[in-house]
N, CA, C and O atoms as a CHARMM CRD file, in Angstrom:
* protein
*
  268
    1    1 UNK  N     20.30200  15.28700  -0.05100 PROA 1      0.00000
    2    1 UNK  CA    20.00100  14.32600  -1.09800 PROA 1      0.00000
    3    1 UNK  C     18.83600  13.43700  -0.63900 PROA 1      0.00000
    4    1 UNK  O     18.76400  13.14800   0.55600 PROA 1      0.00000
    5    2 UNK  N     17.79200  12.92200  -1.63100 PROA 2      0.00000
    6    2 UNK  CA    17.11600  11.89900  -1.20400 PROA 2      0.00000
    7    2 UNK  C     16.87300  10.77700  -0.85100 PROA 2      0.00000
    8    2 UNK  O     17.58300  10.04600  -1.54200 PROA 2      0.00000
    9    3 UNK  N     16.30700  10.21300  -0.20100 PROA 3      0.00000
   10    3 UNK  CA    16.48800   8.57000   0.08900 PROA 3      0.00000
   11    3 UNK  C     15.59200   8.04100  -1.46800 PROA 3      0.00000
   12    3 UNK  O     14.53100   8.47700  -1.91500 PROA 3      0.00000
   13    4 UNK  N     16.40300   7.07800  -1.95600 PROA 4      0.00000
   14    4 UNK  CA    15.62800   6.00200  -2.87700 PROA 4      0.00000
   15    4 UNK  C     15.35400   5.33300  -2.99200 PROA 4      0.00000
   16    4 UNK  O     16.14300   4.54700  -2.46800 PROA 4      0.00000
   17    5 UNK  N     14.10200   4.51900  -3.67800 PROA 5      0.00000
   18    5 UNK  CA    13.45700   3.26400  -3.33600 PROA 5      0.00000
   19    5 UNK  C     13.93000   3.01800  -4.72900 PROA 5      0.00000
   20    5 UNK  O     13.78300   3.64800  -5.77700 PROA 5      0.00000
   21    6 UNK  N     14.89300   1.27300  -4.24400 PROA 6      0.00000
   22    6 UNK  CA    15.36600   0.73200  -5.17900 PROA 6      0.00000
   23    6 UNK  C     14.69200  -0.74400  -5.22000 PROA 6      0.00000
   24    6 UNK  O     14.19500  -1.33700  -4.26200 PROA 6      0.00000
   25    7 UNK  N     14.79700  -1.20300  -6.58500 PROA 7      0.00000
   26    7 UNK  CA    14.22700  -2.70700  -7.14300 PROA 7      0.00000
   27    7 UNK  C     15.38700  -3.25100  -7.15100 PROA 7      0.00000
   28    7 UNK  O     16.38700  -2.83800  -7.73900 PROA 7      0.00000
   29    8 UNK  N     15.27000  -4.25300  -6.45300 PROA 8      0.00000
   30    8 UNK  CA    16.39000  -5.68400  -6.60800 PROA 8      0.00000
   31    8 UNK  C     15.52900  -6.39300  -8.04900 PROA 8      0.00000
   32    8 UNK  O     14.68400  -7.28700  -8.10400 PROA 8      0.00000
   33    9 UNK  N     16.14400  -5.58600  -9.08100 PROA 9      0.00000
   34    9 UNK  CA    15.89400  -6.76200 -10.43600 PROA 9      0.00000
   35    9 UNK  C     15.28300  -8.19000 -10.53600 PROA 9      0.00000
   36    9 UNK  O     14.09700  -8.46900 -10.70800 PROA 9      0.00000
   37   10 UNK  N     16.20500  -8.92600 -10.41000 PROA 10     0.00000
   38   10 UNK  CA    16.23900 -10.61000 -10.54300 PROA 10     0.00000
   39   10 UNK  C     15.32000 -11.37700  -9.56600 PROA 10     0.00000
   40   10 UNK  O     15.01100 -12.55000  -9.77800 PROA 10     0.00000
   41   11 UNK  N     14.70300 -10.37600  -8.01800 PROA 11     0.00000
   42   11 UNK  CA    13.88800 -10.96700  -7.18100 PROA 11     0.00000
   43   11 UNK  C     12.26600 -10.33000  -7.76300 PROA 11     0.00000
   44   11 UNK  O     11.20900 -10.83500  -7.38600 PROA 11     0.00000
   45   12 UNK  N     12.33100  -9.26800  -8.63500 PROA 12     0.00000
   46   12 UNK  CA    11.17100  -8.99800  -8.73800 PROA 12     0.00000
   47   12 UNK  C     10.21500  -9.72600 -10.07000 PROA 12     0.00000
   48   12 UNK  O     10.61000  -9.79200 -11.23400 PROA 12     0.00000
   49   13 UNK  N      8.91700 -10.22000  -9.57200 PROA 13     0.00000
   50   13 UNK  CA     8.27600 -10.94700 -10.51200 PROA 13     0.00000
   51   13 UNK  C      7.14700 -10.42700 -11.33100 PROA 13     0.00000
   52   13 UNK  O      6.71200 -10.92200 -12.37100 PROA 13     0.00000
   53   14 UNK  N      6.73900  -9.36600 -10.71900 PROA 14     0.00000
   54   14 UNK  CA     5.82600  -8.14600 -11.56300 PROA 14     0.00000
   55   14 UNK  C      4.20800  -8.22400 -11.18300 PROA 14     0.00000
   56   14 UNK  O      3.12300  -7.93700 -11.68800 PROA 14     0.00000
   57   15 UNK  N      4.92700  -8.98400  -9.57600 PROA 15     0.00000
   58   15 UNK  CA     3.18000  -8.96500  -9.05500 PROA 15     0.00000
   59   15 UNK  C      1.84100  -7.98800  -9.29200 PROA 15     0.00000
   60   15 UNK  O      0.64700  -8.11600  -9.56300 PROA 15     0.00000
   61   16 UNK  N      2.93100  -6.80100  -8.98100 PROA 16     0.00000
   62   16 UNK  CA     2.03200  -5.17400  -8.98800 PROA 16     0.00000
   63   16 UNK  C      1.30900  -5.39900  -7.35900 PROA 16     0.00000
   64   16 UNK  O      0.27600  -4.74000  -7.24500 PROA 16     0.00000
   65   17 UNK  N      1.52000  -5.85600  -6.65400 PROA 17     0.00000
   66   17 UNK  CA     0.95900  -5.63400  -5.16700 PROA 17     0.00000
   67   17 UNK  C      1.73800  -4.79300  -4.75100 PROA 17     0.00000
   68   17 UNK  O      1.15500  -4.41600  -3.73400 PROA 17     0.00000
   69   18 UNK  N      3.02700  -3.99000  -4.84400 PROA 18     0.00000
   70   18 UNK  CA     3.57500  -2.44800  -5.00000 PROA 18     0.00000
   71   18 UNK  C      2.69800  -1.59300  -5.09900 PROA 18     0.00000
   72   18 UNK  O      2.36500  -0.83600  -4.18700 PROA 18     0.00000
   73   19 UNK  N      2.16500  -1.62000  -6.36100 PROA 19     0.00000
   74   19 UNK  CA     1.86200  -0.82400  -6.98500 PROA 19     0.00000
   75   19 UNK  C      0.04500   0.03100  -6.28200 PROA 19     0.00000
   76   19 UNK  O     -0.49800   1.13500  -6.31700 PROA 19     0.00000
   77   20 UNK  N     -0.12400  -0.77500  -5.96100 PROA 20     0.00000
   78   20 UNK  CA    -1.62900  -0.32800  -4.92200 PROA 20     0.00000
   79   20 UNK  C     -1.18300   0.62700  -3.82000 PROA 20     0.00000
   80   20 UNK  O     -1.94900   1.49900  -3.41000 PROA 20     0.00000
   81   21 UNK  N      0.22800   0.44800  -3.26700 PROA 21     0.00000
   82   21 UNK  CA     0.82300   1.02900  -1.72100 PROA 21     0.00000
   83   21 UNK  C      1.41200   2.45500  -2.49000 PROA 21     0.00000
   84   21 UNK  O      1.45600   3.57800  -1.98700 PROA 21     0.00000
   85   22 UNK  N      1.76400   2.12900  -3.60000 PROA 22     0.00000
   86   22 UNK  CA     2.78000   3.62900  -4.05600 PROA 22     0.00000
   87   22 UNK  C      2.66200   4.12900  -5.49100 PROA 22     0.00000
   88   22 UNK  O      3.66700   4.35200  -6.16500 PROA 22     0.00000
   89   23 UNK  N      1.26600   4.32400  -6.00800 PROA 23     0.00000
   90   23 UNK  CA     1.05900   4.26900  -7.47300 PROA 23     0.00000
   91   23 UNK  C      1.79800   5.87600  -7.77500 PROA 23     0.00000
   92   23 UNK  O      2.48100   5.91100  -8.79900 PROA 23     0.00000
   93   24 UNK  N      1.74300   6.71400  -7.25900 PROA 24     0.00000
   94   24 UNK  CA     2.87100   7.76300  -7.65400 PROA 24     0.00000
   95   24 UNK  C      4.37600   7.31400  -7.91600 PROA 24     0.00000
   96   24 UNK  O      5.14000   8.25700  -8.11900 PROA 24     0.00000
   97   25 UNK  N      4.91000   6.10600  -7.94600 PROA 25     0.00000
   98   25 UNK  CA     5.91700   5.72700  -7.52700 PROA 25     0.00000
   99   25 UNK  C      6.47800   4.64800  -8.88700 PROA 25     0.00000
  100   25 UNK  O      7.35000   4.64400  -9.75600 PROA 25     0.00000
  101   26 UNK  N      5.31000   3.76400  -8.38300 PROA 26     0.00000
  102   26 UNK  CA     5.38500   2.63800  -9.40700 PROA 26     0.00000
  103   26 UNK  C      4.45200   2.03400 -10.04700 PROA 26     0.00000
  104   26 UNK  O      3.38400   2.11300  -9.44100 PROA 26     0.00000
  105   27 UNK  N      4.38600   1.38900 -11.14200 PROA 27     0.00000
  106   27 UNK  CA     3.19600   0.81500 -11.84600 PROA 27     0.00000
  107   27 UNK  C      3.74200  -0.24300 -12.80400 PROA 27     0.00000
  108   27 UNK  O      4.93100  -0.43400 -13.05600 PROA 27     0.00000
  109   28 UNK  N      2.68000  -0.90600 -13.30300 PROA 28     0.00000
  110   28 UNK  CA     2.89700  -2.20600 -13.66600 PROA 28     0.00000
  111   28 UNK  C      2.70800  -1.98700 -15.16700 PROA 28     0.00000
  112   28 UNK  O      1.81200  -1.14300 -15.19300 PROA 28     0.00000
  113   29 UNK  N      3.12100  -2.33200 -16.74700 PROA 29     0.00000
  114   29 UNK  CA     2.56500  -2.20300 -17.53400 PROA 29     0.00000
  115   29 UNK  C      2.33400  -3.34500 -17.76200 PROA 29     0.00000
  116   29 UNK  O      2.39400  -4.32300 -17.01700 PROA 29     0.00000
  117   30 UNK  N      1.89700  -3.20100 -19.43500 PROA 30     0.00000
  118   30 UNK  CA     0.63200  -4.00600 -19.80800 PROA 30     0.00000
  119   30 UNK  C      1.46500  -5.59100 -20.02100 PROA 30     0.00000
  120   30 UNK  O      0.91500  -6.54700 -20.56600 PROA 30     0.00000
  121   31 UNK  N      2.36600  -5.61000 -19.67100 PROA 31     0.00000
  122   31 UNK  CA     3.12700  -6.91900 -19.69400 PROA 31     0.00000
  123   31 UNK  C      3.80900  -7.67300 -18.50400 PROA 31     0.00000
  124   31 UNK  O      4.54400  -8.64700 -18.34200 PROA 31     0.00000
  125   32 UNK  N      3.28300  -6.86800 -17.87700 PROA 32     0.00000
  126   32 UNK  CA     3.47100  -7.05700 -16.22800 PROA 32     0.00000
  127   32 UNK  C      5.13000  -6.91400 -15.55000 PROA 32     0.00000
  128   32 UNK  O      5.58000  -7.75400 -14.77100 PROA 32     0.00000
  129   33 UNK  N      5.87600  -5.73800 -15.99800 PROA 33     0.00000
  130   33 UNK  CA     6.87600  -5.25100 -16.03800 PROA 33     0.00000
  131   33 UNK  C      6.47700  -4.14000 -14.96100 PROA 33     0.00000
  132   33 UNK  O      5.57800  -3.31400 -15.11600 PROA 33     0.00000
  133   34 UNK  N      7.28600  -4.26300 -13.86600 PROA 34     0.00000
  134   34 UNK  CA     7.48200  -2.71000 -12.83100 PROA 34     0.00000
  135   34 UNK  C      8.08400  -2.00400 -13.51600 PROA 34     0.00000
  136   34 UNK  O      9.18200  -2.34000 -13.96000 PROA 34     0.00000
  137   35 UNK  N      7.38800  -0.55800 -13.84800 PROA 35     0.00000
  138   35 UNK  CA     8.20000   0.47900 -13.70800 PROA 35     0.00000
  139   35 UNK  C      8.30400   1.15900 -12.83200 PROA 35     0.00000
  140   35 UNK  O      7.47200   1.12000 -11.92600 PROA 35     0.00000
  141   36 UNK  N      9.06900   1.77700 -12.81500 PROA 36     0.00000
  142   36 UNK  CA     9.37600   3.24900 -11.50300 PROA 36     0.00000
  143   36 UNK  C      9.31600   4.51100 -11.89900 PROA 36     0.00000
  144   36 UNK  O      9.98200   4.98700 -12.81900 PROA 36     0.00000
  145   37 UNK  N      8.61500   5.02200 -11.30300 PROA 37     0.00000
  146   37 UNK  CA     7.92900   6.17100 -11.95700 PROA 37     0.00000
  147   37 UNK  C      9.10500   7.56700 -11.41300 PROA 37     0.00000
  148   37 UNK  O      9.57400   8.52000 -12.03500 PROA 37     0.00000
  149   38 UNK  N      9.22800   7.17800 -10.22300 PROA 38     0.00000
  150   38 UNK  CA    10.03800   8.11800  -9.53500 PROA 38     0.00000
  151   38 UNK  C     10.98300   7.53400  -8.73300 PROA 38     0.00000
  152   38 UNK  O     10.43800   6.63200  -8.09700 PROA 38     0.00000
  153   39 UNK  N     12.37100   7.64700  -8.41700 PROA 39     0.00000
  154   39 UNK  CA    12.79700   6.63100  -7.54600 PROA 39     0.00000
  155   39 UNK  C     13.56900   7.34300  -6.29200 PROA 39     0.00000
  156   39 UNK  O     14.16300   6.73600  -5.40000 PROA 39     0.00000
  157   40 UNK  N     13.44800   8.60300  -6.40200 PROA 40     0.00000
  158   40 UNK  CA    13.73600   9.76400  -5.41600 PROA 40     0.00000
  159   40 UNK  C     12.33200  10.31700  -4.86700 PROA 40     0.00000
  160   40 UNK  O     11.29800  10.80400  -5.32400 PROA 40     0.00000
  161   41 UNK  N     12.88900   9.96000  -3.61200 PROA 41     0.00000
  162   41 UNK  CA    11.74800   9.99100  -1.96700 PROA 41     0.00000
  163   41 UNK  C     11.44700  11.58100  -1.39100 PROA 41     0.00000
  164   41 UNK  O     12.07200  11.97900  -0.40900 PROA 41     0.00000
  165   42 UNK  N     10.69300  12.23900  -1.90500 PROA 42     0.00000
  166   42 UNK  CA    10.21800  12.86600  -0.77400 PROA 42     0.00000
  167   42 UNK  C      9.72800  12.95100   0.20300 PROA 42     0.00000
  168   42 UNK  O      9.01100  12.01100  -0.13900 PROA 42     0.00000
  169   43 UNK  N      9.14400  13.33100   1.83400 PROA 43     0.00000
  170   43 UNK  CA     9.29000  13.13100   2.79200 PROA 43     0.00000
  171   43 UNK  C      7.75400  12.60500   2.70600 PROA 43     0.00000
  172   43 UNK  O      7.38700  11.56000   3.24300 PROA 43     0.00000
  173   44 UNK  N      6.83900  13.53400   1.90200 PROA 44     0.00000
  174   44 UNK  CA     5.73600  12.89100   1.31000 PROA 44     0.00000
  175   44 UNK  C      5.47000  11.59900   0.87000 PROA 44     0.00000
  176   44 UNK  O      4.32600  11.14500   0.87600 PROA 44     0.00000
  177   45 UNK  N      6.44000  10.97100   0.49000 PROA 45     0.00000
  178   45 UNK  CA     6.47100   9.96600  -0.05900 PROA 45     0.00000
  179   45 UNK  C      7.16100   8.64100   0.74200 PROA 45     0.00000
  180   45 UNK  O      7.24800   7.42400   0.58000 PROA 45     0.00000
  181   46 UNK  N      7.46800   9.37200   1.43100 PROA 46     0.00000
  182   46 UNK  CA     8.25600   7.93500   2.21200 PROA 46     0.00000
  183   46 UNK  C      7.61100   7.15300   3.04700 PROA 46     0.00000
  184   46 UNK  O      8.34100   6.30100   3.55200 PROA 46     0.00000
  185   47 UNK  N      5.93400   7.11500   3.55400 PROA 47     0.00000
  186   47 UNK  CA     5.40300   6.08700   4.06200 PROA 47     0.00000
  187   47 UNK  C      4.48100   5.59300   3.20600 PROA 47     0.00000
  188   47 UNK  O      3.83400   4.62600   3.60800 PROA 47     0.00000
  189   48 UNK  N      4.20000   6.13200   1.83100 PROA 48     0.00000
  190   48 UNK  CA     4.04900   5.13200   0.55900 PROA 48     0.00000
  191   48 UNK  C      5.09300   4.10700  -0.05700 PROA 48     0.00000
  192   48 UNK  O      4.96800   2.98000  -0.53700 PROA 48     0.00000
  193   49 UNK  N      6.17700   4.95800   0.15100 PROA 49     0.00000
  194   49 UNK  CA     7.37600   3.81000  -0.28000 PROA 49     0.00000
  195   49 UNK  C      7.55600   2.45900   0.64700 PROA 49     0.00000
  196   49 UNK  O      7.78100   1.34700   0.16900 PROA 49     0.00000
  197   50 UNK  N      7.43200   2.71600   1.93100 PROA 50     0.00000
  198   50 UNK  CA     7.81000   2.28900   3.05300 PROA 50     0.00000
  199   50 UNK  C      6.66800   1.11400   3.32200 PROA 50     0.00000
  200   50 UNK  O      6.89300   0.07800   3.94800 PROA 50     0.00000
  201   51 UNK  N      5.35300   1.49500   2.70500 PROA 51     0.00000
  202   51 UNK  CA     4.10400   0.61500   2.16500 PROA 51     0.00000
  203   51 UNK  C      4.51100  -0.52800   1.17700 PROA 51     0.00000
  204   51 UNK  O      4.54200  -1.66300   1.65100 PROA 51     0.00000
  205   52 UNK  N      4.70200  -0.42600   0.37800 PROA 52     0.00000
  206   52 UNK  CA     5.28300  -0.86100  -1.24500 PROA 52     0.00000
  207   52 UNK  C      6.37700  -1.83700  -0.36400 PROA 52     0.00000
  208   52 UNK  O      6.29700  -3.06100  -0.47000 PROA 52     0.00000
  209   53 UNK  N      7.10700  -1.38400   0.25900 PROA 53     0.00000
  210   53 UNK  CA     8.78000  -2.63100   0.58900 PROA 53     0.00000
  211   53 UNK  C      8.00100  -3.08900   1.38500 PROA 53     0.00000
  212   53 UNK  O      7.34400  -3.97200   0.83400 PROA 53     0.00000
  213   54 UNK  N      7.76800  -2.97000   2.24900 PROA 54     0.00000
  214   54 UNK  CA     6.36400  -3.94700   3.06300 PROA 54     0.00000
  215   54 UNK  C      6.19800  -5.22600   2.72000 PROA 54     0.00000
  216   54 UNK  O      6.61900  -6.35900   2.95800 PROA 54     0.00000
  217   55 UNK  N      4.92400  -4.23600   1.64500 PROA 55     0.00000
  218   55 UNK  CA     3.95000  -5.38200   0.97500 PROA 55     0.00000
  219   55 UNK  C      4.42000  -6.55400   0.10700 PROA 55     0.00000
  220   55 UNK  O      3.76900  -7.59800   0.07700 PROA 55     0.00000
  221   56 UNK  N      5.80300  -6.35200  -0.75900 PROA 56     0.00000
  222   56 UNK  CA     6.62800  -6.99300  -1.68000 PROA 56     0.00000
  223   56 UNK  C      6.60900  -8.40600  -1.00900 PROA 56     0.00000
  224   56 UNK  O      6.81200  -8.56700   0.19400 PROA 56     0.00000
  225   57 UNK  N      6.36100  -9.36000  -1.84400 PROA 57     0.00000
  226   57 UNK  CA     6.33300 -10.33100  -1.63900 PROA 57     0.00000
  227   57 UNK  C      7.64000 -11.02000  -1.84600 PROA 57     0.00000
  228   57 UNK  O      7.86800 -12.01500  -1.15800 PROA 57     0.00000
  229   58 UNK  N      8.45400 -10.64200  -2.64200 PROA 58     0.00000
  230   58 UNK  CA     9.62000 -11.36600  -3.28300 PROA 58     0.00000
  231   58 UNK  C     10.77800 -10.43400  -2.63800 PROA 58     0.00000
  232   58 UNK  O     11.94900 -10.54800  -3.00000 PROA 58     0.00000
  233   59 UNK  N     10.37500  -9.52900  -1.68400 PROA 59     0.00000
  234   59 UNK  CA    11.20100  -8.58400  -0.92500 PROA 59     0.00000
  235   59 UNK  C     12.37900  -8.19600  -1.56300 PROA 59     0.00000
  236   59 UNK  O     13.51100  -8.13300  -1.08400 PROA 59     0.00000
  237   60 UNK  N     11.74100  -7.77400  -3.45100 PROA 60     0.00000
  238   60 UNK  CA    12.38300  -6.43900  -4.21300 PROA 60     0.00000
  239   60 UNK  C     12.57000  -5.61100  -4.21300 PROA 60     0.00000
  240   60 UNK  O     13.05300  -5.12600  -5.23600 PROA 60     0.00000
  241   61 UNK  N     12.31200  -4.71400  -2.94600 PROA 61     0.00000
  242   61 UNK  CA    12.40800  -3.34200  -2.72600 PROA 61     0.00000
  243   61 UNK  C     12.91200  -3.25800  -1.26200 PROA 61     0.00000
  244   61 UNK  O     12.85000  -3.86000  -0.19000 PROA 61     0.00000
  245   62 UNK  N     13.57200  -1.90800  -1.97500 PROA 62     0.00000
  246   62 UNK  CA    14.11400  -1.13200  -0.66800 PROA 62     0.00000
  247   62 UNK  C     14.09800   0.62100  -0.47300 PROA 62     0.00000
  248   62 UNK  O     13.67300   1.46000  -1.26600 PROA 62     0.00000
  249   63 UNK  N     14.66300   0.79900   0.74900 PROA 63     0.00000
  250   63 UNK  CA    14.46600   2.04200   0.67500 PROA 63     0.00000
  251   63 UNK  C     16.00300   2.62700   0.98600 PROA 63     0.00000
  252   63 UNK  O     16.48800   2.49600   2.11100 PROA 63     0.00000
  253   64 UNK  N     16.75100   3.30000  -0.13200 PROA 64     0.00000
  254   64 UNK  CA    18.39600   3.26800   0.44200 PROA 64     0.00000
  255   64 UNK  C     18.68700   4.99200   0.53600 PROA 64     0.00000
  256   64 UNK  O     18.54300   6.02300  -0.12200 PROA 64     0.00000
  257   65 UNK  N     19.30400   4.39600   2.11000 PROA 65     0.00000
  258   65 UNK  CA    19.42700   6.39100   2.39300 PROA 65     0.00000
  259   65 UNK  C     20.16300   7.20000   1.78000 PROA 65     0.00000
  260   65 UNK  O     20.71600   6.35700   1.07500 PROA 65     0.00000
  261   66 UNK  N     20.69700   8.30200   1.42300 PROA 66     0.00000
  262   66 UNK  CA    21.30400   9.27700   0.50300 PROA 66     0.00000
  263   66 UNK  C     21.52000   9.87300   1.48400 PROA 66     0.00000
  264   66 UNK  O     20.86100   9.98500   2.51700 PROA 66     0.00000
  265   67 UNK  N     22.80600  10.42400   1.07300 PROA 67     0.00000
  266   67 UNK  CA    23.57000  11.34100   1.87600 PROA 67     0.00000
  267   67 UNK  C     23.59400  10.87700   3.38900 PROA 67     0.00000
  268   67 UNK  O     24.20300  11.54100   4.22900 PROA 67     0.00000
């Protein structure tokens, strides 16, 4: 199973400074709402994700292991 990068809701403010580290991942629309584009990690993907929880300013993201 995959690891997933999850949004803590209520801490996130819709900076989009995510969104530069993991744009396969996540993006901002035109109202400044995160979406998640994908929220299952491929191995490809996990030091973009791992970028993105980083960078989070309001430290909304995570990366939660599976299986």
């Amino acid at each position: 199973m995959a690891d997933k990068l999850v949004v803590e809701w209520p801490l996130c403010d819709g900076n989009g400074v995510c969104t530069f580290e993991a744009p396969e991942l996540l993006e901002i629309d035109d109202d400044d709402n995160l979406i998640v584009l994908r929220d299952e990690l491929t191995e490809a993907d996990r030091p973009k994700a791992e970028a993105a929880v980083r960078v989070c300013p309001k430290h909304a993201l995570r990366i939660e292991r599976q299986g």
